[in-house]
C-alpha positions, 0 to 999 in steps of 0.5 A, spaced: 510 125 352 507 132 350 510 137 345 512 144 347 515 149 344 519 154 347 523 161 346 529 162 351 536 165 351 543 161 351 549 162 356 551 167 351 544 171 351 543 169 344 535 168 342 533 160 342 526 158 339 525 150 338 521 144 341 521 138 346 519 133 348 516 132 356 512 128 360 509 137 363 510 143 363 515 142 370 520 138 366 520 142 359 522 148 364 527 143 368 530 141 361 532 147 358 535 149 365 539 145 365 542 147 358 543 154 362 538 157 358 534 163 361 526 160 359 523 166 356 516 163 353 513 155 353 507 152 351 503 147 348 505 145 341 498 146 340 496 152 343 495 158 340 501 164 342 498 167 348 501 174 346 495 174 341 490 173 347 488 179 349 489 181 357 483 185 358 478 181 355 472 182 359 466 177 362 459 178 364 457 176 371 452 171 368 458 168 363 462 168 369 457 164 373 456 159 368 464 157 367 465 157 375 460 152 375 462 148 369 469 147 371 466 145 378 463 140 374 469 137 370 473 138 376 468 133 381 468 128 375 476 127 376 478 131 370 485 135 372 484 142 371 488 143 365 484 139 361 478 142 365 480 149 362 482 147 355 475 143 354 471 150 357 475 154 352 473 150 347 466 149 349 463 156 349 460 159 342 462 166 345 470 168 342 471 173 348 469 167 353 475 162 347 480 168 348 480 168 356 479 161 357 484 159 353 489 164 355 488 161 362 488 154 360 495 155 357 499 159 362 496 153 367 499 148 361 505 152 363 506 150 370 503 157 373 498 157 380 491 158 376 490 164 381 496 167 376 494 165 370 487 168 372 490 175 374 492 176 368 485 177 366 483 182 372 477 184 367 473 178 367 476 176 374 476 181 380 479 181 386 474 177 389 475 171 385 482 170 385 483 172 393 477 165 392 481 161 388 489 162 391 485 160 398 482 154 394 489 152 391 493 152 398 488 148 401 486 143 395 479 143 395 479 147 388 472 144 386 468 146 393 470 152 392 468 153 385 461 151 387 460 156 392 463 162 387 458 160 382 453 161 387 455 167 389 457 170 383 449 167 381 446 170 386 450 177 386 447 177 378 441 177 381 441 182 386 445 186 382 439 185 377 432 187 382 437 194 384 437 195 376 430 194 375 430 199 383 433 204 379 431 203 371 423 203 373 422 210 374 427 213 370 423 209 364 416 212 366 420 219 367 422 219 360 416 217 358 412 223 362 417 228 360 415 226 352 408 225 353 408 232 357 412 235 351 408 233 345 402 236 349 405 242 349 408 241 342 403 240 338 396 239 342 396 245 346 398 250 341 391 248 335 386 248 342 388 254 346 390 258 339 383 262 339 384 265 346 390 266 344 388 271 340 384 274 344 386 282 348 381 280 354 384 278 360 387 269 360 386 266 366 393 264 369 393 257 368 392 258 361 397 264 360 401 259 363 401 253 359 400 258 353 408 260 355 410 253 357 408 251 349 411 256 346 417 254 350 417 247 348 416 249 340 422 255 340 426 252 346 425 245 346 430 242 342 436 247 346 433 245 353 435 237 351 442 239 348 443 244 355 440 238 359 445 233 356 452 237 356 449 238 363 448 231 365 456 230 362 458 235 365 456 233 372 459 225 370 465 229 368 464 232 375 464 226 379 470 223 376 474 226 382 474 222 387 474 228 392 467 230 390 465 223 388 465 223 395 461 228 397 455 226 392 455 219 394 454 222 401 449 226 399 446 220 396 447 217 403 442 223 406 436 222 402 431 219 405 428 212 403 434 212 397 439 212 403 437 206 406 437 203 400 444 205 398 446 202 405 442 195 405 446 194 398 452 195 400 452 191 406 449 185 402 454 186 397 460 187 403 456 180 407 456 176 401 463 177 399 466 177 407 462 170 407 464 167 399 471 169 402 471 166 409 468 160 407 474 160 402 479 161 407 482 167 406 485 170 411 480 175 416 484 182 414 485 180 407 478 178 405 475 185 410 480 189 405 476 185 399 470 186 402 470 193 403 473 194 396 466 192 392 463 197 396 460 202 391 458 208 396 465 211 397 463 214 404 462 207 407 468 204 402 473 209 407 469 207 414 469 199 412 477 200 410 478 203 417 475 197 420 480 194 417 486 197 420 483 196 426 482 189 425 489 188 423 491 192 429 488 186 434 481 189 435 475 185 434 470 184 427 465 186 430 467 192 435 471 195 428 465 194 424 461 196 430 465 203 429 465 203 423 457 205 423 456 201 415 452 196 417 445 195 420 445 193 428 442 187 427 448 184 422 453 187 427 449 182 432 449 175 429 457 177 427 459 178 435 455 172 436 459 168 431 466 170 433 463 169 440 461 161 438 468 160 434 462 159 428 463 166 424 463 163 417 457 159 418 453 166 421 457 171 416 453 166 410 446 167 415 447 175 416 449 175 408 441 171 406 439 176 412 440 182 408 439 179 401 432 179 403 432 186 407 435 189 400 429 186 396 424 188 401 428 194 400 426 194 392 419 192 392 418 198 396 421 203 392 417 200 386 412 200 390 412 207 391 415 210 384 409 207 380 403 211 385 407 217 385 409 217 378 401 216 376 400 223 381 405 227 378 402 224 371 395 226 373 397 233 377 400 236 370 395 233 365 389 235 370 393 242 370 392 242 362 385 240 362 383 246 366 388 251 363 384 249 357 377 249 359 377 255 364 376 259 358 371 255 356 367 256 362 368 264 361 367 264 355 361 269 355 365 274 359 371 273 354 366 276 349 363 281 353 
């Protein structure tokens, strides 16, 4: 027998607080129902109120990962998943990752479908997640599928990773030039060139130019950054409205080398949610609407979302995604060959490993080429600085004259 503490209203409406004891959470609602009591709150005698647990605690894709695989376990040695949720709850030294897990562990240890307890949690569990989990609980195989979760959640990390070091890269030698560039012109310059300076005779142009650019970076630097950084705000604040969000994430989608990599992201996150979800048993419609929903390009989100009304409207994955025009032709082939096979889950997982592969191509390519082009550009304006520097020098003779 267990002990649960309760909070319900009588049949004159009057507020009840007190304990009982019951072999589960199922019984302890059934006893007090049959008292004619309206059950407002039951849990363990041990658990900690659940109105202290924040709803909108949030898990980072690594620690989400970690606990998929964690439960999988405990679930494959035979633990019932109550017992498997408070044990996770207790084990994590992280207090947000206790929180979570323990507000989860008691709405279960109520008698709620987990896929309930996880949706009260919606920022440490996407959608993605709980579509998973409520297929897994109708179809009972709740510890398989936490495996797969656990993969994908690793392997989108991982993705998710090699795109931000794609992005990260050359933002850092960018910023790194613009502050070497700027203390050139700031405090180097200004002590070489101030001798020609001086000087009524005719400067050639690169070093007027410079001369200009240094006196520009010591009397406006400062403004220039805090006009950058208000500009930069303004164009986030811009972008917030979906209309003209779309017209920027559509811009994107036209430059070129970027724009392929934005698309082979999107489609290798779309393919491997399709696949986590199909696999899972989720219904086709519903897991095209999810997968279009983690698609982070607005203009391709729109076309994957109409794909999805066609299928709900009796047309096929494969001409709907092919109308759609937001995945690579190879992609649209293996998912035609799957449904013509009867094997889509399994070719779903093979075009999703396929364009994981294109993405990284897709990154060590655009690595490959930030680095070169950063050093030209480097090179271009510190060789410019040298002979805007010694081309005086050289004319020395005719400066004096």
């Amino acid at each position: 027998m267990a002990s649960f503490r309760y909070r319900a209203l009588d049949r004159q409406q009057r507020a009840q607080r007190g304990r009982l004891e019951a072999v589960d959470a199922r019984q302890a609602r059934q006893q007090l129902r049959e008292r004619g009591w309206q059950v407002l709150q039951l849990r363990p005698a041990g658990v900690a109120l659940l109105t202290r647990l924040t709803p909108h605690g949030r898990l980072g894709g690594l620690q989400r990962s970690l606990l998929t695989r964690q439960l999988a376990t405990l679930l494959h040695a035979g633990m019932p998943l109550a017992e498997a949720l408070e044990a996770l709850s207790g084990q994590s030294n992280q207090r947000q990752v206790r929180q979570v897990m323990r507000g989860v562990a008691a709405r279960v240890a109520e008698g709620n479908a987990l896929t309930d307890a996880l949706a009260h949690y919606p920022a440490a569990f996407p959608v993605v997640y709980r579509a998973t989990v409520a297929a897994a609980e109708r179809s009972g195989h709740l510890a398989e599928v936490f495996e797969r979760l656990a993969e994908h959640g690793e392997q989108q990390q991982t993705t998710r990773q090699k795109v931000q070091l794609a992005m990260v890269y050359p933002l850092i030698l960018l910023g790194v030039s613009i502050l070497v560039v700027g203390f050139l012109l700031g405090f180097v310059v200004p002590d070489v060139v101030q001798a020609f300076a001086r000087d009524q005779a005719t400067l050639p142009t690169p070093t007027r130019v410079l001369i200009a650019l240094s006196d520009a970076v010591r009397h406006h630097g400062l403004l220039t950054l805090v006009v950058l950084a208000l500009a930069g705000a303004l164009l986030a604040g811009v972008l917030r409205h979906p209309a003209r969000r779309r017209q920027w994430h559509l811009l994107v989608l036209r430059v070129p080398l970027y724009g392929d990599f934005v698309r082979a992201r999107d489609a290798a996150r779309f393919a491997s949610t399709l696949a986590i979800l199909g696999r899972s048993g989720v219904a086709l419609v519903e897991a095209l609407q999810i997968g279009a929903s983690v698609v982070g390009n607005l203009l391709l989100r729109e076309r994957l979302q109409a794909a999805a009304g066609e299928l709900a409207e009796g047309a096929s994955l494969a001409s709907s995604l092919g109308r759609s025009a937001a995945l690579p032709a190879l992609m649209l082939h293996m998912i035609a060959s799957g449904e013509r096979s009867g094997e889509l889950d399994s070719m779903l997982e093979r075009a999703a490993d396929l364009q994981e592969k294109h993405l990284a191509a897709r990154v060590a390519l655009l690595m490959s080429l930030c680095e070169p082009l950063m050093l030209l550009v480097m090179g271009g304006i510190v060789l410019f600085i040298v002979l805007a520097i010694l081309l005086p020098i050289l004319n020395l003779n005719q400066l004096v004259t």
